[in-house]
SEFIVO-275666 format. One record per atom (N, C-alpha, C): residue in three letters; x, y, z; atom name. Coordinates in steps of 0.05 Angstrom, whole numbers, m for minus. Example, Ala and Ser with C-alpha at 12.3 -4.5 7.8 and 13.67 -1.06 7.14 Angstrom:
<rest=ALA, x=264, y=m114, z=156, atom=N> .
<rest=ALA, x=246, y=m90, z=156, atom=CA> .
<rest=ALA, x=264, y=m66, z=156, atom=C> .
<rest=SER, x=257, y=m45, z=142, atom=N> .
<rest=SER, x=273, y=m21, z=143, atom=CA> .
<rest=SER, x=258, y=1, z=157, atom=C> .
***
This chain:
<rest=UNK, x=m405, y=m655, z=169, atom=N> .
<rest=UNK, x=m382, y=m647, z=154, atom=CA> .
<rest=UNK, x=m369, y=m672, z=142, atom=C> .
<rest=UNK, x=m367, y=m674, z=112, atom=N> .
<rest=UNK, x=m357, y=m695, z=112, atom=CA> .
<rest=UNK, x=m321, y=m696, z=116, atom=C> .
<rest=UNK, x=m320, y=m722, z=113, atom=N> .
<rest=UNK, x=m284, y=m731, z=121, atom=CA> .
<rest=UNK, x=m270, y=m724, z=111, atom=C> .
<rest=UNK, x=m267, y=m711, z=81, atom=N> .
<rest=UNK, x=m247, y=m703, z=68, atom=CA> .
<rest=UNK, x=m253, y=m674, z=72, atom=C> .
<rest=UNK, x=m264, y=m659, z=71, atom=N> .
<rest=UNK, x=m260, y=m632, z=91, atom=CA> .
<rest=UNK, x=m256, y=m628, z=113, atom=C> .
<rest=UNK, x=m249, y=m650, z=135, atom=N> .
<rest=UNK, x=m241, y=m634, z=155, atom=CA> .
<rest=UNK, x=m211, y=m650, z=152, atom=C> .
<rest=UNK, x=m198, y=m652, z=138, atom=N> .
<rest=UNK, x=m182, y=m663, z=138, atom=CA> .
<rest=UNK, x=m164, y=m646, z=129, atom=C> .
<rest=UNK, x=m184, y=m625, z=98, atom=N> .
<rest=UNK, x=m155, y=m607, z=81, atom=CA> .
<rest=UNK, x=m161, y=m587, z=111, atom=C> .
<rest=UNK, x=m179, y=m581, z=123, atom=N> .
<rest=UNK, x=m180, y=m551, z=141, atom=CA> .
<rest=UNK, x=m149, y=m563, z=165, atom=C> .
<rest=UNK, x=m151, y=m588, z=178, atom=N> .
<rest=UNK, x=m131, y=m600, z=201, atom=CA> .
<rest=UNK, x=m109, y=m586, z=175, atom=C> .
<rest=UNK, x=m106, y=m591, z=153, atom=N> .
<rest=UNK, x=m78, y=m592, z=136, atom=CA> .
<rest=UNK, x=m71, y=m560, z=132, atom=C> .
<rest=UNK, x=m100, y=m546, z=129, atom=N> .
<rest=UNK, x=m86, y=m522, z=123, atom=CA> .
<rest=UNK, x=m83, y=m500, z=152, atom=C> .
<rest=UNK, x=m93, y=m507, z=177, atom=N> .
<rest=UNK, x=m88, y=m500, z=198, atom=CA> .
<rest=UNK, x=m60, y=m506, z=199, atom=C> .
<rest=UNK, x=m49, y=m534, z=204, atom=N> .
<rest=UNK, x=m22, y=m540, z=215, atom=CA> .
<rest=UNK, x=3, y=m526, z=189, atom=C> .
<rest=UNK, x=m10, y=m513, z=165, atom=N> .
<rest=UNK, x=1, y=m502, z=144, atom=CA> .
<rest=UNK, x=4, y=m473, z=156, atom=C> .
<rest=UNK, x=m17, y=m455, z=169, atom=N> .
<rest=UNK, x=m13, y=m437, z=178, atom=CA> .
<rest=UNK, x=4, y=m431, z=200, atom=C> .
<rest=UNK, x=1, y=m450, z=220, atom=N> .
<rest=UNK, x=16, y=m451, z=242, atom=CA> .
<rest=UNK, x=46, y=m455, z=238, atom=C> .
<rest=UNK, x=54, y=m467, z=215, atom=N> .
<rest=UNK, x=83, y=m476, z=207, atom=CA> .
<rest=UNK, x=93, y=m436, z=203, atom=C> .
<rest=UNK, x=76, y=m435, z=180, atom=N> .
<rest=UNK, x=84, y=m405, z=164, atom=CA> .
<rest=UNK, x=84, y=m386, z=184, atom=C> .
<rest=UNK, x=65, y=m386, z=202, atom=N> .
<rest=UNK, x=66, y=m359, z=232, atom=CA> .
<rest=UNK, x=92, y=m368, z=246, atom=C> .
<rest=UNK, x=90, y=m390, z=248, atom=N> .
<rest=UNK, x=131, y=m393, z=265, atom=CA> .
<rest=UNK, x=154, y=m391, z=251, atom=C> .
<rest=UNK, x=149, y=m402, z=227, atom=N> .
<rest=UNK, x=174, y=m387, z=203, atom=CA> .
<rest=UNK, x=174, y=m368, z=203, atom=C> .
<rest=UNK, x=158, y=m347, z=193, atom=N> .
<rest=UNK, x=152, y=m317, z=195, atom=CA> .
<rest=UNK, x=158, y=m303, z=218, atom=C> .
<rest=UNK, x=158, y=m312, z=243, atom=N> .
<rest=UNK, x=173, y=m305, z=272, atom=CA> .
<rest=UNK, x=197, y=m301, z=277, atom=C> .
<rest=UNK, x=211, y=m323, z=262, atom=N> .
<rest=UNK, x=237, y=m331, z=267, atom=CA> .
<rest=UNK, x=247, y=m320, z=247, atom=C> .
<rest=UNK, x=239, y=m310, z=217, atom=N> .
<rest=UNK, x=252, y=m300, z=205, atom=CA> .
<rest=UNK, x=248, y=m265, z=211, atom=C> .
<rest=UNK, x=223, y=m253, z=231, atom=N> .
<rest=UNK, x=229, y=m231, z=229, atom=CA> .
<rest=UNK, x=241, y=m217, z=257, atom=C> .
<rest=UNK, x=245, y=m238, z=267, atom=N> .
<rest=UNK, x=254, y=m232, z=304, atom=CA> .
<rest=UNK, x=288, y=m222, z=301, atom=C> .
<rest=UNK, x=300, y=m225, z=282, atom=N> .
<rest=UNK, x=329, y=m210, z=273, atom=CA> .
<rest=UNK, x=325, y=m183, z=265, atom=C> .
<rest=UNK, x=310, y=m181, z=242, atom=N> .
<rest=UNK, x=302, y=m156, z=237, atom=CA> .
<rest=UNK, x=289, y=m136, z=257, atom=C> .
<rest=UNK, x=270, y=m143, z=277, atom=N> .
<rest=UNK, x=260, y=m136, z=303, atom=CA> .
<rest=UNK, x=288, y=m122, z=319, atom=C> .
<rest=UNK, x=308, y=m140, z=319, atom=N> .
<rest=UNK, x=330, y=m139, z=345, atom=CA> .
<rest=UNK, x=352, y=m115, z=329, atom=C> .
<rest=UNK, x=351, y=m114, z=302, atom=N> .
<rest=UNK, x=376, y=m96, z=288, atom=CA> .
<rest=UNK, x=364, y=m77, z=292, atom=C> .
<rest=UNK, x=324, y=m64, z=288, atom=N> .
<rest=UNK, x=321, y=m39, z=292, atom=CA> .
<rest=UNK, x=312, y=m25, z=320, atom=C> .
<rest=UNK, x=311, y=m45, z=333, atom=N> .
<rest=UNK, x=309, y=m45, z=360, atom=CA> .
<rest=UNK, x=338, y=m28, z=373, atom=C> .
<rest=UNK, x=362, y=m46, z=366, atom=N> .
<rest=UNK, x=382, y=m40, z=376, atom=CA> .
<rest=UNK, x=386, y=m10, z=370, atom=C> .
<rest=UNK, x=383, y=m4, z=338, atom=N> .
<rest=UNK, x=393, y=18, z=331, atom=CA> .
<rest=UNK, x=381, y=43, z=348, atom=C> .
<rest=UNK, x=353, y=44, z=358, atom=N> .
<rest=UNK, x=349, y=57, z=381, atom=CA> .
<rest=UNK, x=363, y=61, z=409, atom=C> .
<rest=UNK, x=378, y=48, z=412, atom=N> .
<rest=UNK, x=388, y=45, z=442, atom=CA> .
<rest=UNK, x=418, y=50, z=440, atom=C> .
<rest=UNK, x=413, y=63, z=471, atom=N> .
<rest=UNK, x=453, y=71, z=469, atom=CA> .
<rest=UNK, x=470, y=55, z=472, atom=C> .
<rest=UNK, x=490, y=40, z=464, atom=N> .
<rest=UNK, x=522, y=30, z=464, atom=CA> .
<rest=UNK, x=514, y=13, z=495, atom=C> .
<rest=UNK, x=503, y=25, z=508, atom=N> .
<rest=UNK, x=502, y=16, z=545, atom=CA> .
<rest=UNK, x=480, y=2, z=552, atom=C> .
<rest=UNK, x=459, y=11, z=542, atom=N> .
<rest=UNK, x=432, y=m1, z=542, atom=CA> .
<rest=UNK, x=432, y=m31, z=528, atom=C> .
<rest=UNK, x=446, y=m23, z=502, atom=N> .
<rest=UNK, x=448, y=m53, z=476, atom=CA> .
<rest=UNK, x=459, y=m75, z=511, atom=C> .
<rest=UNK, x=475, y=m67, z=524, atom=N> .
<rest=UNK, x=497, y=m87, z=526, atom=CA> .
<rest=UNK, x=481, y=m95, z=563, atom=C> .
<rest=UNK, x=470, y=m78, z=576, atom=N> .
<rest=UNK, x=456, y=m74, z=603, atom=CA> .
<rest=UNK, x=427, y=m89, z=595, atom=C> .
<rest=UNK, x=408, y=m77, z=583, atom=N> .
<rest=UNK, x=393, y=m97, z=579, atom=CA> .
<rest=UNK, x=380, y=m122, z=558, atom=C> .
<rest=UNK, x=363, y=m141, z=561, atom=N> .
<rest=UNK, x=357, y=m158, z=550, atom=CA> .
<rest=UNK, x=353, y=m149, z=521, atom=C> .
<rest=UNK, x=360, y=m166, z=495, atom=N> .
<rest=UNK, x=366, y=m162, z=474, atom=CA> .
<rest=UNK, x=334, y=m161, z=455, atom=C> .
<rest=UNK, x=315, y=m183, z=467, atom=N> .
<rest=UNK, x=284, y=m166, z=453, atom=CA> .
<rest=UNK, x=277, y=m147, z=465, atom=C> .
<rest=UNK, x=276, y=m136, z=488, atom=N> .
<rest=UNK, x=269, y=m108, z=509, atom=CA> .
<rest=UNK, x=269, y=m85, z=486, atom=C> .
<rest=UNK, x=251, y=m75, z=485, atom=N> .
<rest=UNK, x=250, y=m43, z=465, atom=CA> .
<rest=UNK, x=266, y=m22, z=487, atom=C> .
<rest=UNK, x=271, y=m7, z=469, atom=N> .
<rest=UNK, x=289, y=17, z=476, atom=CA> .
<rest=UNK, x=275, y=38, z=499, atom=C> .
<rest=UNK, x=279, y=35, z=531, atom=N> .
<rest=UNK, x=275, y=54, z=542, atom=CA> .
<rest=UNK, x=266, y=88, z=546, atom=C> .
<rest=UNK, x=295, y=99, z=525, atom=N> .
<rest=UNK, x=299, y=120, z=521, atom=CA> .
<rest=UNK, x=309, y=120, z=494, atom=C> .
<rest=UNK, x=290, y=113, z=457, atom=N> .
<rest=UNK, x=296, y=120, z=443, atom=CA> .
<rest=UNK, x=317, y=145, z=437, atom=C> .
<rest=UNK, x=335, y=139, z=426, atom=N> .
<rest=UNK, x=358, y=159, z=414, atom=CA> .
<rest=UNK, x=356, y=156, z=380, atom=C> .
<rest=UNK, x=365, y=174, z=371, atom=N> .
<rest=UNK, x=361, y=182, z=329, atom=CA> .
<rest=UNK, x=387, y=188, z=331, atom=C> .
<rest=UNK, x=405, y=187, z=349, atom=N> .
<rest=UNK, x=436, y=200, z=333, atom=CA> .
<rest=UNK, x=447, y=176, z=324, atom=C> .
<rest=UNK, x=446, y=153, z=316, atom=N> .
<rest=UNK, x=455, y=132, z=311, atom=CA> .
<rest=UNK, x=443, y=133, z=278, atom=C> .
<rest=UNK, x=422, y=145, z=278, atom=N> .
<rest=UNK, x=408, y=134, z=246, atom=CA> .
<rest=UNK, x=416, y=162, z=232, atom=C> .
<rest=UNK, x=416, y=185, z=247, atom=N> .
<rest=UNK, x=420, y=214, z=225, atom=CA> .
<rest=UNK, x=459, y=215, z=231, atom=C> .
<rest=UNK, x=471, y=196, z=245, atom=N> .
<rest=UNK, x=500, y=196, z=238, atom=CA> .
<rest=UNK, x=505, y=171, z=201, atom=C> .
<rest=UNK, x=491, y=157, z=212, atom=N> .
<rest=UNK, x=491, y=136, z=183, atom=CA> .
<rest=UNK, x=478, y=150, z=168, atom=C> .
<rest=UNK, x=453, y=170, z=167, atom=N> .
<rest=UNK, x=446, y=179, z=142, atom=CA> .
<rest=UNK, x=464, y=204, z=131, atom=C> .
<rest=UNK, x=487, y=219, z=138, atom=N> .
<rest=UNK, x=501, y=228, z=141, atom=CA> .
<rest=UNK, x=515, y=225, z=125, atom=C> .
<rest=UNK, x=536, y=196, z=139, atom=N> .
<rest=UNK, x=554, y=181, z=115, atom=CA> .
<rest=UNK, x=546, y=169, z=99, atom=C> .
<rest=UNK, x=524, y=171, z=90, atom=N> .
<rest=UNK, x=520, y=150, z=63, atom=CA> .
<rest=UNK, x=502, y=168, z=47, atom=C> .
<rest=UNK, x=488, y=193, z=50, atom=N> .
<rest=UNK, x=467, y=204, z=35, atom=CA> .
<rest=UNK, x=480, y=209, z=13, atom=C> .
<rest=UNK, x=500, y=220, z=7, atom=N> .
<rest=UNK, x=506, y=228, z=m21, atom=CA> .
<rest=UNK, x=519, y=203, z=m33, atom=C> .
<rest=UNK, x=524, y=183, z=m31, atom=N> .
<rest=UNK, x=530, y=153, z=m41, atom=CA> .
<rest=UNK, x=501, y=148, z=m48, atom=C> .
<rest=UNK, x=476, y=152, z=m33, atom=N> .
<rest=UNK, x=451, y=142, z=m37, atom=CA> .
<rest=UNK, x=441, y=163, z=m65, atom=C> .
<rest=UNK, x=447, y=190, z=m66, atom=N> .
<rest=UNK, x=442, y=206, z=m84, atom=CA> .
<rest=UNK, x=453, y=191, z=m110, atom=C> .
<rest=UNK, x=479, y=193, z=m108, atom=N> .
<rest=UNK, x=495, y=183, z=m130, atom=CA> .
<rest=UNK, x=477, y=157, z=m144, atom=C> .
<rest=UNK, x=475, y=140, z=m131, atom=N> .
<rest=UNK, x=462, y=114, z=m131, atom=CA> .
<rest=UNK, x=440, y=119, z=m155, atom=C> .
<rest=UNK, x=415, y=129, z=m132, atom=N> .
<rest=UNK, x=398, y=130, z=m149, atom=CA> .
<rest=UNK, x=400, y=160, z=m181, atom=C> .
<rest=UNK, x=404, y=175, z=m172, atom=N> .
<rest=UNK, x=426, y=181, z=m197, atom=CA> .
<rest=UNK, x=430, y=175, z=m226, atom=C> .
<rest=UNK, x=438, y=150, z=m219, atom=N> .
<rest=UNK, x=451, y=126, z=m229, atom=CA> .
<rest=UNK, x=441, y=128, z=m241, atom=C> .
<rest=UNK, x=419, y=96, z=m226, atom=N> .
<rest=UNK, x=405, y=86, z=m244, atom=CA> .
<rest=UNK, x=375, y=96, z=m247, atom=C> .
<rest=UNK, x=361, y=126, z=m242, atom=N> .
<rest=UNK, x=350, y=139, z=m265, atom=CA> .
<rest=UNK, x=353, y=132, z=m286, atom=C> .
<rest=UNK, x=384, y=140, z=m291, atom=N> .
<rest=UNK, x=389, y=159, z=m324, atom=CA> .
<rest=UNK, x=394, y=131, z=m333, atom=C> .
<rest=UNK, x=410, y=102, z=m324, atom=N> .
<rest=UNK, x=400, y=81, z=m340, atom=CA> .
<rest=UNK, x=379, y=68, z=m337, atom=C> .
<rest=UNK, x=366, y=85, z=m334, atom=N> .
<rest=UNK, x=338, y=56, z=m338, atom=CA> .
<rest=UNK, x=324, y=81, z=m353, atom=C> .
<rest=UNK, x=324, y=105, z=m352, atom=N> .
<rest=UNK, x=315, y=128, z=m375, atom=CA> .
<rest=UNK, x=314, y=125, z=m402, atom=C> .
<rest=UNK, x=343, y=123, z=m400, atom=N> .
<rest=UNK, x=352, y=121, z=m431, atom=CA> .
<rest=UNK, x=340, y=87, z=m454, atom=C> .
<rest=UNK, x=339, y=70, z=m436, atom=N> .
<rest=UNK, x=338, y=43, z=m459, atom=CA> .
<rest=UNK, x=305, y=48, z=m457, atom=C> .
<rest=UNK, x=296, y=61, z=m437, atom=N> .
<rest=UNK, x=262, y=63, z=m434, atom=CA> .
<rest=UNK, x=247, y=81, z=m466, atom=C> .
<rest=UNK, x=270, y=103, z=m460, atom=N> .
<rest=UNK, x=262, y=119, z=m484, atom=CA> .
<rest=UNK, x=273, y=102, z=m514, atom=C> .
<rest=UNK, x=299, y=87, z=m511, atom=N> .
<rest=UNK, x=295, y=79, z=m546, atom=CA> .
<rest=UNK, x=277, y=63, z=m539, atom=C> .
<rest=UNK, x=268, y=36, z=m527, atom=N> .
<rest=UNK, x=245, y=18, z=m535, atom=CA> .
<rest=UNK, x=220, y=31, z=m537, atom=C> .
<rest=UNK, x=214, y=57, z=m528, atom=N> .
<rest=UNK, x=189, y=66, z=m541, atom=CA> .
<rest=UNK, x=190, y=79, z=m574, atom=C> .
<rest=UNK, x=210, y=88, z=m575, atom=N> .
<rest=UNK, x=218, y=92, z=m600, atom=CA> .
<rest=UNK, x=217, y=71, z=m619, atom=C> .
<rest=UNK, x=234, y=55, z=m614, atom=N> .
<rest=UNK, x=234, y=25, z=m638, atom=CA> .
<rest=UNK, x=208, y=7, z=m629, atom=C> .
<rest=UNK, x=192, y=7, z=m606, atom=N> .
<rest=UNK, x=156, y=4, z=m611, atom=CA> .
<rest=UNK, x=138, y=20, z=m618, atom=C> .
<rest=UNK, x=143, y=52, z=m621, atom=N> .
<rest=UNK, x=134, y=66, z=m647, atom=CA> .
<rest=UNK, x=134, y=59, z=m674, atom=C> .
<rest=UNK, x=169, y=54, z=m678, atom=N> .
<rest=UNK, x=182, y=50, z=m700, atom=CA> .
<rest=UNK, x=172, y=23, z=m716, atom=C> .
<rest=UNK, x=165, y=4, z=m702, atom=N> .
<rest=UNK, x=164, y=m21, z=m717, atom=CA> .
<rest=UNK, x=130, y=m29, z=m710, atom=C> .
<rest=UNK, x=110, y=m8, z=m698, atom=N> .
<rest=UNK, x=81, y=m15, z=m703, atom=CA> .
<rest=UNK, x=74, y=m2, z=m732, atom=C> .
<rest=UNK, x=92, y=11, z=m737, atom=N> .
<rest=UNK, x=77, y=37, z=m766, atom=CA> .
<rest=UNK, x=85, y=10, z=m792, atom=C> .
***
């Protein structure tokens, strides 16, 4: 093997190893918010904070989808109808200006 290949492979190993621990640490929050949202008020606070949820519970996620579904309707709603409308003139004025 020569010397300058095992040199980029040492470089792109200790490149991977960097990115798998960044990637950990950036998804071990996200891990712990949907984690939590499973567990009851007593459980969050009784046991250890990576520990998965015992006794999954859903009344925490269909109370938030609840209060926010028709804000989320509205939303997208929205922006359908603007992103519809400039969609339809630029096909129009790139009809309009190939002729």
């Amino acid at each position: 093997m020569p010397r300058g290949t095992r040199r980029n492979y040492l470089e792109m190993a200790l490149t991977y190893e960097v990115l798998i621990i960044i990637s950990f640490i950036w998804l071990l929050p996200l891990y712990v918010v949907i984690a939590a949202g499973f567990k009851s008020n007593v459980e969050i606070y009784i046991t250890n904070i990576l520990q998965p949820p015992s006794d999954p519970i859903m009344d925490p996620w269909v109370e938030a989808w609840n209060s926010i579904s028709r804000g989320f309707l509205n939303s997208i709603l929205a922006s359908m109808s603007s992103t519809f409308l400039p969609v339809l003139i630029g096909i129009m004025a790139g009809y309009y200006l190939s002729r």
